[in-house]
C-alpha positions in Angstrom: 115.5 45.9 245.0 118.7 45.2 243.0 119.7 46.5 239.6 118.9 43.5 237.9 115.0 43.2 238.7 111.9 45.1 237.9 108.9 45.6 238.4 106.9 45.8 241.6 104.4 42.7 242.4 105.3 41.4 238.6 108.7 41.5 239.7 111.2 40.3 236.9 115.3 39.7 237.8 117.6 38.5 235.4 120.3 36.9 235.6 123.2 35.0 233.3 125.6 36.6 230.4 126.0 36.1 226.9 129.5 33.6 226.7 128.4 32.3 230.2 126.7 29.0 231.7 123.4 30.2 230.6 121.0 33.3 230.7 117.2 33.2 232.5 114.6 35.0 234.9 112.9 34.6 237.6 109.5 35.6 238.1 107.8 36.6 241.4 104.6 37.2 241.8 102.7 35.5 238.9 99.3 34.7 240.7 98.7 30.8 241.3 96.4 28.2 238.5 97.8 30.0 235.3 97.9 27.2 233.1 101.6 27.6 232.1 104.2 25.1 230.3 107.5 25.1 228.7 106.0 24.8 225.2 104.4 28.1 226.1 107.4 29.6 226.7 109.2 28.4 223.9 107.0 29.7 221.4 107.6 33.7 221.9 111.6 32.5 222.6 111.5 31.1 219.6 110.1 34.1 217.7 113.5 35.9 218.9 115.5 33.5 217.5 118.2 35.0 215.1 116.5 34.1 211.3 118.5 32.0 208.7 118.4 35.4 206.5 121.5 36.9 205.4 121.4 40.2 208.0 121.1 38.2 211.1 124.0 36.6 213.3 125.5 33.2 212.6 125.2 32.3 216.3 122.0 30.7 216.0 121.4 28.9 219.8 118.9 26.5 220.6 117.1 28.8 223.3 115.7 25.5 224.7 113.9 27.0 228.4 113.8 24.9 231.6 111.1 25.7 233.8 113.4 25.0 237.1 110.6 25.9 239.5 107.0 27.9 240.3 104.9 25.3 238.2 103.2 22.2 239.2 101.3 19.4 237.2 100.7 22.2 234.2 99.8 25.4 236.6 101.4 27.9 238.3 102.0 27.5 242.2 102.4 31.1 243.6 106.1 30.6 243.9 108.6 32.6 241.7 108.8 31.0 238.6 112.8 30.1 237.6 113.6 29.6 233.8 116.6 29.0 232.3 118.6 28.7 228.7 121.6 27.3 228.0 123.9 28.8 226.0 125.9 26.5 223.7 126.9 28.4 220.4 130.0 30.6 222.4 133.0 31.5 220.3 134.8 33.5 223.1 138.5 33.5 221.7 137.8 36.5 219.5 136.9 38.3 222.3 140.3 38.7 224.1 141.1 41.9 221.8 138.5 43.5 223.5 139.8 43.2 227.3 141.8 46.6 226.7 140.7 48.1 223.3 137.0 48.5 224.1 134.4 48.4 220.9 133.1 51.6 219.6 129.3 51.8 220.4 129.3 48.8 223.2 129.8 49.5 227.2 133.6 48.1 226.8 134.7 51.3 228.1 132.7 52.1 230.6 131.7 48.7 232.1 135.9 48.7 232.1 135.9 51.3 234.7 133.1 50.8 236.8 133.9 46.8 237.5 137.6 48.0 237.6 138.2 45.3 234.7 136.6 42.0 236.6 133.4 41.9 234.3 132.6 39.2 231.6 133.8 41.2 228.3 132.7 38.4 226.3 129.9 39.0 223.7 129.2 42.1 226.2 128.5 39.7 229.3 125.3 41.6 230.8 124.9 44.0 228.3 124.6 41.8 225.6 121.0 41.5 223.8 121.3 38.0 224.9 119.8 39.2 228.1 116.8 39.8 226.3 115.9 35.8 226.6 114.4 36.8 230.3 112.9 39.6 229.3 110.7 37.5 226.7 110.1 34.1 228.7 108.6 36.7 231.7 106.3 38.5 228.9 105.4 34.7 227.9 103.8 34.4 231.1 102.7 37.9 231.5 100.4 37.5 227.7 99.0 34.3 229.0 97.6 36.8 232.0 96.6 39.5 229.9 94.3 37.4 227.9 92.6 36.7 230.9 91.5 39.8 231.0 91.4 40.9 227.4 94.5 42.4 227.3 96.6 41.9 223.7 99.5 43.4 222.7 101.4 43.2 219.3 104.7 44.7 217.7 105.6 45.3 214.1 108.5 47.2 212.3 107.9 50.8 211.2 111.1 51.5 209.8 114.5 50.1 208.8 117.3 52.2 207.8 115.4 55.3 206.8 112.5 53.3 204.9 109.1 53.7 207.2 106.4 52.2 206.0 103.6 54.0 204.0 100.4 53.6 206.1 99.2 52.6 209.5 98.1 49.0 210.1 95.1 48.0 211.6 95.3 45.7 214.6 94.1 42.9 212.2 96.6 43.6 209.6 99.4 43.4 212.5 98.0 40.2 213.9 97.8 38.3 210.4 101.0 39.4 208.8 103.7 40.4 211.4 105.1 37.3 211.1 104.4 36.2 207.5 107.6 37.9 206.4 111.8 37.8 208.0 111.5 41.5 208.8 108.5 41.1 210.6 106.9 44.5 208.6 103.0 43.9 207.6 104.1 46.3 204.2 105.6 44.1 202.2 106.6 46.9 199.6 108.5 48.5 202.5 109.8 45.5 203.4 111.6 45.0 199.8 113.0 48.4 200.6 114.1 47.8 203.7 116.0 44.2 202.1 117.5 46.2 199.9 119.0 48.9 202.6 120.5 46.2 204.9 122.3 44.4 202.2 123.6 48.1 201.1 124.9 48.1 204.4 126.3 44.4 205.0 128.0 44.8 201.1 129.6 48.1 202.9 130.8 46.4 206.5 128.0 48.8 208.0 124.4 48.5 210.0 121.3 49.5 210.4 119.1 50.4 212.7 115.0 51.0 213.1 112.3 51.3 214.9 109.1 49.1 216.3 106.0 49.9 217.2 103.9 48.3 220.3 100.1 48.4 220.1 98.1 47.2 223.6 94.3 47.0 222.9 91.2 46.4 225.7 93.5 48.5 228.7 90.7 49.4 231.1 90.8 53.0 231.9 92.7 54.4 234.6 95.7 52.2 234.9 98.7 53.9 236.4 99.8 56.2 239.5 100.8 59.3 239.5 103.3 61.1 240.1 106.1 58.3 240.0 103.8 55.0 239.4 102.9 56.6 236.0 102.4 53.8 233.0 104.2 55.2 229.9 106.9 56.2 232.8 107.2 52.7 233.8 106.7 51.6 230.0 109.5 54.2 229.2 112.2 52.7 231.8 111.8 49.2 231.1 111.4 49.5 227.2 115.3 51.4 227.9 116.2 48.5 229.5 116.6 46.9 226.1 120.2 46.9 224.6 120.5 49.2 222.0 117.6 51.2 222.8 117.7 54.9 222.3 114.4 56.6 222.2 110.7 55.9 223.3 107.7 57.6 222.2 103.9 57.7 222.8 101.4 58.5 220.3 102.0 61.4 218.3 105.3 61.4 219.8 107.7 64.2 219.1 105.2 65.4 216.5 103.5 66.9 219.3 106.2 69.5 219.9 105.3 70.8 216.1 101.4 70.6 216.8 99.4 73.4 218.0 96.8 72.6 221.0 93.6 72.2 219.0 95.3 69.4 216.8 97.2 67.5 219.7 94.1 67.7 221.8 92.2 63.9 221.3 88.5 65.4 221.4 85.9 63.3 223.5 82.7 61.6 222.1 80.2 58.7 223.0 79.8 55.5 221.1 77.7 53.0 221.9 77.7 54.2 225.2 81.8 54.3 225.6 83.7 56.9 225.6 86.1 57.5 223.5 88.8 60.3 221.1 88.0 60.9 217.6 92.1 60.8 217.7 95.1 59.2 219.5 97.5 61.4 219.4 98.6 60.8 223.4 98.9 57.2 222.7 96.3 56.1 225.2 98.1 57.5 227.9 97.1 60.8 229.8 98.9 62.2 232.9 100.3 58.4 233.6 97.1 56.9 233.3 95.4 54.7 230.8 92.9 56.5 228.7 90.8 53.2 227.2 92.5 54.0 223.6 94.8 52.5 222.4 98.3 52.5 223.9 101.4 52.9 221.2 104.6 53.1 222.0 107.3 53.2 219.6 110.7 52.1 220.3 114.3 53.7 218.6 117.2 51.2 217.9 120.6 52.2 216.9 122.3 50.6 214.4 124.4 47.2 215.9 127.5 48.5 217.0 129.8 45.7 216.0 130.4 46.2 212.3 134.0 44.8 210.7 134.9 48.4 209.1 138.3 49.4 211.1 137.4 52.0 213.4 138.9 54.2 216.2 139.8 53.5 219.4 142.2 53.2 222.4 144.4 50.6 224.1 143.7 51.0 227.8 146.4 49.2 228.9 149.3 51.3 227.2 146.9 54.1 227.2 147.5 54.6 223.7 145.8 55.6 220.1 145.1 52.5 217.9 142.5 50.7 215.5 140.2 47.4 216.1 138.5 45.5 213.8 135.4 43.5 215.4 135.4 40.0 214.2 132.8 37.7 215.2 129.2 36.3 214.7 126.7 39.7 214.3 123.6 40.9 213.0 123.9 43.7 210.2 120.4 44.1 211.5 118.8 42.9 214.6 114.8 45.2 214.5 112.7 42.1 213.4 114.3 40.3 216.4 113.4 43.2 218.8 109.4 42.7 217.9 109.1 40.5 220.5 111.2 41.7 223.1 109.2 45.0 223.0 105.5 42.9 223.1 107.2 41.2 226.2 108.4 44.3 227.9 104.8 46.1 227.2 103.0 42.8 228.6 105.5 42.8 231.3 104.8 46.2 232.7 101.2 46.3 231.6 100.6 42.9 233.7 102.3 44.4 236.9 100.2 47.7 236.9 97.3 45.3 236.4 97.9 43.2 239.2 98.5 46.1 241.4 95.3 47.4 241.0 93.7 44.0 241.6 92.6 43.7 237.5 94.2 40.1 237.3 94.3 37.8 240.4 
Protein backbone atom coordinates (compact mmCIF):
# COMPACT_ATOMS: atom_id res chain seq x y z
CA UNK A 1 0.00 0.00 0.00
CA UNK A 2 1.50 3.44 -0.94
CA UNK A 3 1.56 6.66 1.06
CA UNK A 4 -1.10 8.13 -0.86
CA UNK A 5 -4.03 5.55 -0.16
CA UNK A 6 -6.07 4.44 2.72
CA UNK A 7 -8.05 2.42 4.01
CA UNK A 8 -8.31 -1.34 3.72
CA UNK A 9 -11.38 -2.81 1.46
CA UNK A 10 -12.71 1.04 1.31
CA UNK A 11 -9.49 1.86 0.00
CA UNK A 12 -9.15 5.61 -0.89
CA UNK A 13 -5.68 6.97 -3.06
CA UNK A 14 -5.28 10.35 -4.06
CA UNK A 15 -3.80 11.76 -6.40
CA UNK A 16 -3.14 15.46 -8.24
CA UNK A 17 -1.68 18.91 -6.58
CA UNK A 18 -2.96 22.14 -6.06
CA UNK A 19 -1.36 24.38 -9.27
CA UNK A 20 -1.33 21.06 -11.27
CA UNK A 21 -3.53 19.42 -14.10
CA UNK A 22 -6.20 18.48 -11.70
CA UNK A 23 -6.74 16.79 -8.18
CA UNK A 24 -9.04 13.38 -7.67
CA UNK A 25 -9.44 9.81 -6.06
CA UNK A 26 -9.94 6.66 -6.78
CA UNK A 27 -12.06 4.38 -4.94
CA UNK A 28 -11.70 0.59 -4.65
CA UNK A 29 -13.80 -1.48 -3.23
CA UNK A 30 -17.29 0.32 -3.23
CA UNK A 31 -19.69 -2.77 -3.46
CA UNK A 32 -21.58 -3.07 -6.98
CA UNK A 33 -25.66 -1.43 -7.62
CA UNK A 34 -25.05 1.77 -5.37
CA UNK A 35 -27.05 4.11 -7.25
CA UNK A 36 -24.31 6.73 -7.71
CA UNK A 37 -24.02 9.86 -10.13
CA UNK A 38 -21.96 12.89 -10.64
CA UNK A 39 -24.68 15.21 -9.32
CA UNK A 40 -24.23 13.17 -6.08
CA UNK A 41 -20.86 13.94 -5.96
CA UNK A 42 -21.10 17.41 -6.59
CA UNK A 43 -23.29 18.30 -3.96
CA UNK A 44 -20.91 17.54 -0.70
CA UNK A 45 -17.89 19.12 -3.34
CA UNK A 46 -19.86 21.85 -3.54
CA UNK A 47 -20.37 22.37 0.22
CA UNK A 48 -16.37 22.81 0.32
CA UNK A 49 -16.34 25.31 -1.95
CA UNK A 50 -14.50 28.45 -0.67
CA UNK A 51 -17.79 31.06 0.31
CA UNK A 52 -18.13 34.60 -1.33
CA UNK A 53 -17.64 35.89 2.51
CA UNK A 54 -14.86 38.18 3.22
CA UNK A 55 -12.54 35.44 5.31
CA UNK A 56 -12.37 32.89 2.64
CA UNK A 57 -9.83 32.68 -0.40
CA UNK A 58 -10.42 34.53 -3.70
CA UNK A 59 -9.48 31.35 -5.60
CA UNK A 60 -12.97 30.24 -5.93
CA UNK A 61 -12.63 26.95 -8.66
CA UNK A 62 -15.41 25.36 -10.22
CA UNK A 63 -14.71 21.79 -8.51
CA UNK A 64 -16.78 20.38 -11.49
CA UNK A 65 -16.09 16.15 -10.79
CA UNK A 66 -15.80 13.66 -13.67
CA UNK A 67 -16.75 10.31 -12.91
CA UNK A 68 -13.90 8.70 -15.29
CA UNK A 69 -14.77 5.19 -14.44
CA UNK A 70 -16.53 2.36 -11.81
CA UNK A 71 -20.19 3.51 -12.76
CA UNK A 72 -22.46 2.20 -15.34
CA UNK A 73 -26.03 3.31 -16.54
CA UNK A 74 -26.50 5.23 -12.91
CA UNK A 75 -24.88 2.27 -10.58
CA UNK A 76 -21.84 1.23 -9.37
CA UNK A 77 -19.97 -1.69 -11.25
CA UNK A 78 -17.55 -3.23 -8.59
CA UNK A 79 -14.64 -1.54 -10.30
CA UNK A 80 -12.69 1.32 -8.60
CA UNK A 81 -14.37 4.31 -9.08
CA UNK A 82 -11.97 7.27 -10.74
CA UNK A 83 -13.01 11.01 -10.19
CA UNK A 84 -11.45 13.88 -11.14
CA UNK A 85 -11.48 17.99 -10.86
CA UNK A 86 -9.87 20.25 -12.83
CA UNK A 87 -8.16 22.87 -11.55
CA UNK A 88 -8.51 26.17 -13.48
CA UNK A 89 -8.21 29.24 -10.95
CA UNK A 90 -3.92 28.85 -10.66
CA UNK A 91 -1.92 31.92 -10.09
CA UNK A 92 1.49 30.14 -9.78
CA UNK A 93 3.86 33.23 -10.51
CA UNK A 94 3.76 34.27 -6.86
CA UNK A 95 4.91 31.28 -5.94
CA UNK A 96 8.55 31.29 -7.22
CA UNK A 97 9.71 33.26 -3.86
CA UNK A 98 8.94 30.21 -2.15
CA UNK A 99 11.34 27.75 -4.14
CA UNK A 100 14.28 28.72 -1.54
CA UNK A 101 12.61 30.84 1.27
CA UNK A 102 10.11 28.22 2.54
CA UNK A 103 6.68 29.75 4.30
CA UNK A 104 6.52 29.78 7.99
CA UNK A 105 3.88 27.14 9.12
CA UNK A 106 3.68 25.11 5.50
CA UNK A 107 6.01 21.94 4.67
CA UNK A 108 8.25 24.31 2.34
CA UNK A 109 11.08 23.35 4.38
CA UNK A 110 10.79 20.06 4.94
CA UNK A 111 9.18 18.80 1.76
CA UNK A 112 12.58 20.85 0.44
CA UNK A 113 14.74 18.27 1.82
CA UNK A 114 13.08 15.20 1.62
CA UNK A 115 12.29 15.58 -2.39
CA UNK A 116 15.86 17.10 -2.57
CA UNK A 117 14.00 20.31 -4.16
CA UNK A 118 12.05 18.35 -7.23
CA UNK A 119 8.46 18.66 -5.56
CA UNK A 120 5.56 20.95 -6.84
CA UNK A 121 6.13 24.11 -4.33
CA UNK A 122 3.17 25.62 -5.81
CA UNK A 123 0.17 26.39 -3.60
CA UNK A 124 1.89 23.52 -1.39
CA UNK A 125 1.54 20.79 -4.35
CA UNK A 126 0.34 17.67 -2.17
CA UNK A 127 0.07 19.25 0.90
CA UNK A 128 -2.20 21.73 -0.02
CA UNK A 129 -5.96 21.55 1.41
CA UNK A 130 -6.78 21.21 -2.23
CA UNK A 131 -6.17 17.54 -1.69
CA UNK A 132 -9.10 17.53 0.38
CA UNK A 133 -11.42 17.38 -3.02
CA UNK A 134 -10.71 13.36 -2.90
CA UNK A 135 -11.11 13.10 0.39
CA UNK A 136 -14.81 14.46 0.12
CA UNK A 137 -15.99 12.97 -3.36
CA UNK A 138 -14.85 9.29 -1.65
CA UNK A 139 -17.05 10.27 1.60
CA UNK A 140 -19.85 11.15 -1.14
CA UNK A 141 -19.94 7.67 -1.98
CA UNK A 142 -19.23 6.35 1.35
CA UNK A 143 -22.71 8.50 2.95
CA UNK A 144 -24.77 7.15 0.14
CA UNK A 145 -23.61 3.48 1.84
CA UNK A 146 -24.08 4.39 5.19
CA UNK A 147 -27.70 5.29 4.71
CA UNK A 148 -28.11 1.99 3.68
CA UNK A 149 -27.61 0.88 6.76
CA UNK A 150 -28.68 3.79 8.91
CA UNK A 151 -25.59 5.19 9.34
CA UNK A 152 -25.54 9.38 9.42
CA UNK A 153 -22.90 11.47 10.12
CA UNK A 154 -22.90 15.32 10.50
CA UNK A 155 -20.19 18.15 11.40
CA UNK A 156 -20.62 21.60 12.82
CA UNK A 157 -18.16 24.29 14.16
CA UNK A 158 -17.57 24.41 17.90
CA UNK A 159 -15.26 27.08 17.99
CA UNK A 160 -13.51 29.89 16.03
CA UNK A 161 -10.74 31.86 17.40
CA UNK A 162 -11.35 31.30 21.07
CA UNK A 163 -15.32 31.74 20.83
CA UNK A 164 -16.94 28.00 21.45
CA UNK A 165 -20.27 27.91 21.36
CA UNK A 166 -22.53 27.98 24.52
CA UNK A 167 -24.46 24.58 24.45
CA UNK A 168 -24.48 21.33 22.85
CA UNK A 169 -26.65 20.73 19.76
CA UNK A 170 -28.91 18.10 19.28
CA UNK A 171 -28.60 15.95 16.18
CA UNK A 172 -31.72 17.78 14.84
CA UNK A 173 -30.47 21.21 15.58
CA UNK A 174 -27.08 20.17 13.56
CA UNK A 175 -29.03 18.66 10.67
CA UNK A 176 -31.43 21.80 10.22
CA UNK A 177 -28.99 24.65 10.67
CA UNK A 178 -25.42 23.62 9.92
CA UNK A 179 -25.70 25.01 6.77
CA UNK A 180 -28.19 27.94 7.28
CA UNK A 181 -25.29 30.23 8.14
CA UNK A 182 -21.33 30.98 6.25
CA UNK A 183 -19.66 29.59 9.30
CA UNK A 184 -21.54 26.58 9.29
CA UNK A 185 -22.13 27.06 13.46
CA UNK A 186 -25.93 26.04 14.52
CA UNK A 187 -25.38 29.13 17.37
CA UNK A 188 -25.93 31.91 15.64
CA UNK A 189 -24.95 34.26 18.74
CA UNK A 190 -21.54 32.51 18.55
CA UNK A 191 -21.49 32.84 15.18
CA UNK A 192 -21.67 36.84 15.36
CA UNK A 193 -18.71 36.40 17.70
CA UNK A 194 -16.90 34.36 15.78
CA UNK A 195 -17.52 37.15 12.52
CA UNK A 196 -16.31 39.53 14.56
CA UNK A 197 -12.85 37.66 15.60
CA UNK A 198 -11.88 36.82 12.00
CA UNK A 199 -12.28 40.27 10.72
CA UNK A 200 -10.08 41.30 13.94
CA UNK A 201 -7.70 39.15 12.44
CA UNK A 202 -7.90 39.82 8.54
CA UNK A 203 -7.92 43.95 9.65
CA UNK A 204 -4.48 42.71 11.53
CA UNK A 205 -2.81 40.52 8.46
CA UNK A 206 -3.52 37.49 10.96
CA UNK A 207 -5.67 34.05 11.13
CA UNK A 208 -7.62 31.98 12.81
CA UNK A 209 -8.08 28.77 13.56
CA UNK A 210 -10.97 26.28 15.27
CA UNK A 211 -12.35 23.43 15.77
CA UNK A 212 -15.32 20.92 14.38
CA UNK A 213 -17.04 18.48 15.75
CA UNK A 214 -18.20 15.06 13.96
CA UNK A 215 -21.31 13.25 15.30
CA UNK A 216 -22.05 9.45 13.73
CA UNK A 217 -25.47 8.14 14.91
CA UNK A 218 -27.12 4.37 14.46
CA UNK A 219 -23.19 2.59 14.59
CA UNK A 220 -24.10 -0.98 15.51
CA UNK A 221 -22.16 -2.18 18.36
CA UNK A 222 -18.92 -3.69 18.19
CA UNK A 223 -17.28 -2.11 15.13
CA UNK A 224 -13.60 -2.13 15.21
CA UNK A 225 -10.41 -4.56 15.91
CA UNK A 226 -8.25 -4.51 18.39
CA UNK A 227 -5.22 -3.99 19.02
CA UNK A 228 -4.25 -2.08 15.62
CA UNK A 229 -7.70 -2.34 13.65
CA UNK A 230 -9.13 -0.06 16.40
CA UNK A 231 -12.02 2.60 15.08
CA UNK A 232 -11.16 5.97 16.82
CA UNK A 233 -7.41 4.72 15.93
CA UNK A 234 -8.25 4.46 12.34
CA UNK A 235 -10.62 7.66 12.76
CA UNK A 236 -7.60 9.35 14.51
CA UNK A 237 -5.04 8.73 11.50
CA UNK A 238 -7.12 9.61 8.67
CA UNK A 239 -8.88 12.64 10.42
CA UNK A 240 -4.64 13.77 10.60
CA UNK A 241 -4.49 13.28 7.27
CA UNK A 242 -6.29 16.61 6.79
CA UNK A 243 -3.94 19.67 6.20
CA UNK A 244 -3.80 21.74 9.02
CA UNK A 245 -4.95 19.31 11.43
CA UNK A 246 -3.46 19.29 14.89
CA UNK A 247 -5.36 17.44 17.45
CA UNK A 248 -8.23 14.76 17.58
CA UNK A 249 -10.36 13.97 20.46
CA UNK A 250 -13.19 11.50 21.48
CA UNK A 251 -15.89 12.30 23.78
CA UNK A 252 -14.91 13.91 26.89
CA UNK A 253 -11.64 14.29 25.30
CA UNK A 254 -8.76 15.71 27.33
CA UNK A 255 -11.30 16.51 30.04
CA UNK A 256 -10.97 13.05 30.98
CA UNK A 257 -7.40 13.43 32.21
CA UNK A 258 -9.09 16.12 34.96
CA UNK A 259 -12.00 13.61 35.75
CA UNK A 260 -11.96 11.12 38.49
CA UNK A 261 -13.21 7.40 37.64
CA UNK A 262 -16.76 7.56 38.88
CA UNK A 263 -17.47 10.64 36.62
CA UNK A 264 -15.58 9.44 33.28
CA UNK A 265 -17.21 6.10 33.77
CA UNK A 266 -20.55 6.04 31.16
CA UNK A 267 -22.82 3.98 33.66
CA UNK A 268 -24.98 1.17 31.88
CA UNK A 269 -28.90 1.00 31.81
CA UNK A 270 -31.76 -0.64 29.73
CA UNK A 271 -34.26 1.27 27.65
CA UNK A 272 -36.69 -0.14 25.73
CA UNK A 273 -34.89 -3.14 25.79
CA UNK A 274 -31.39 -1.42 24.41
CA UNK A 275 -28.69 -0.84 26.17
CA UNK A 276 -27.37 2.03 26.63
CA UNK A 277 -24.95 5.07 29.08
CA UNK A 278 -26.66 7.59 31.02
CA UNK A 279 -23.41 9.57 29.63
CA UNK A 280 -20.94 9.76 26.64
CA UNK A 281 -18.08 10.78 27.88
CA UNK A 282 -15.85 7.95 25.70
CA UNK A 283 -17.44 9.20 22.64
CA UNK A 284 -19.03 5.92 21.68
CA UNK A 285 -15.89 4.32 21.42
CA UNK A 286 -14.49 1.72 24.00
CA UNK A 287 -11.21 -0.17 23.68
CA UNK A 288 -11.45 0.45 19.65
CA UNK A 289 -14.81 -0.76 19.39
CA UNK A 290 -18.10 0.92 18.86
CA UNK A 291 -20.22 1.11 21.90
CA UNK A 292 -23.89 1.85 20.06
CA UNK A 293 -23.63 5.68 21.48
CA UNK A 294 -22.94 8.11 19.84
CA UNK A 295 -19.48 8.53 18.22
CA UNK A 296 -17.93 12.35 18.58
CA UNK A 297 -14.94 13.23 17.51
CA UNK A 298 -13.61 16.66 17.50
CA UNK A 299 -11.08 17.89 15.19
CA UNK A 300 -8.23 20.93 16.05
CA UNK A 301 -7.15 23.28 13.13
CA UNK A 302 -4.38 25.74 13.36
CA UNK A 303 -4.79 28.95 12.19
CA UNK A 304 -3.87 29.23 8.07
CA UNK A 305 -0.42 29.58 7.81
CA UNK A 306 -0.14 31.98 5.02
CA UNK A 307 -0.91 35.42 6.46
CA UNK A 308 0.67 38.76 4.59
CA UNK A 309 2.33 40.08 8.10
CA UNK A 310 6.37 39.93 7.17
CA UNK A 311 7.69 37.17 9.06
CA UNK A 312 10.97 35.13 9.67
CA UNK A 313 12.62 32.95 7.65
CA UNK A 314 15.66 31.64 5.69
CA UNK A 315 17.00 31.65 2.13
CA UNK A 316 18.07 28.09 1.45
CA UNK A 317 20.00 28.81 -1.33
CA UNK A 318 22.51 31.38 0.13
CA UNK A 319 21.75 29.81 3.43
CA UNK A 320 21.06 32.99 4.86
CA UNK A 321 18.72 35.09 7.42
CA UNK A 322 15.90 37.10 5.64
CA UNK A 323 12.06 38.06 5.63
CA UNK A 324 9.02 36.88 3.18
CA UNK A 325 5.94 38.27 2.81
CA UNK A 326 3.19 35.67 1.50
CA UNK A 327 1.22 37.12 -1.23
CA UNK A 328 -1.52 35.31 -2.79
CA UNK A 329 -5.25 34.17 -2.80
CA UNK A 330 -5.93 32.78 1.21
CA UNK A 331 -8.44 32.11 3.67
CA UNK A 332 -8.08 34.26 6.92
CA UNK A 333 -10.25 31.38 8.01
CA UNK A 334 -10.74 28.08 6.37
CA UNK A 335 -13.09 25.91 9.66
CA UNK A 336 -16.53 26.17 7.91
CA UNK A 337 -14.81 24.67 4.82
CA UNK A 338 -13.35 21.80 6.94
CA UNK A 339 -17.15 20.57 8.04
CA UNK A 340 -17.31 18.51 5.36
CA UNK A 341 -14.04 17.24 4.86
CA UNK A 342 -14.27 15.80 8.46
CA UNK A 343 -18.11 14.18 7.75
CA UNK A 344 -16.20 12.62 4.61
CA UNK A 345 -13.24 11.37 6.48
CA UNK A 346 -15.65 9.87 9.38
CA UNK A 347 -17.99 8.26 6.53
CA UNK A 348 -14.95 7.18 4.88
CA UNK A 349 -13.47 5.15 7.67
CA UNK A 350 -16.74 4.35 9.25
CA UNK A 351 -17.85 2.62 5.74
CA UNK A 352 -14.51 0.61 5.51
CA UNK A 353 -14.84 -0.91 9.05
CA UNK A 354 -18.40 -1.65 8.04
CA UNK A 355 -17.73 -3.46 5.01
CA UNK A 356 -15.10 -5.37 6.73
CA UNK A 357 -17.26 -6.85 8.94
CA UNK A 358 -19.77 -7.72 6.26
CA UNK A 359 -22.42 -4.70 7.65
CA UNK A 360 -22.74 -3.24 4.08
CA UNK A 361 -22.48 -5.50 0.97
Amino acid sequence: MSNNSIGRRFVITIFGESHGKCVGVVVDGCPPRLPLKEEDIQKELDKRKPSKEFYSTTRIEEDKVNILSGVFNGYTTGAPICMVVWNKEVQSDVYEEFKWKPRPGHADYPASIKYKGYHDYRGGGIFSSRITVGFVAAGAIAKKLLKQVGVEVLAHVVEIGGVKIKTQPTVDEIREKVYSNPLRCVDFEAAKKMEKVILEAKKEGDSVGGIVEAIAINIPVGVGAPIFGSLDADLAKFLFCIPAVKGVEFGAGFKAARMRGSENNDQYVVRDGKVITLTNNAGGVLGGLSTGMPLIVRVAFKPPSSIPKKQRTVNLKTMTNTEIEVKGRYDVCFIPRAVPIVEAVVANVLVDHLLLLGTIK
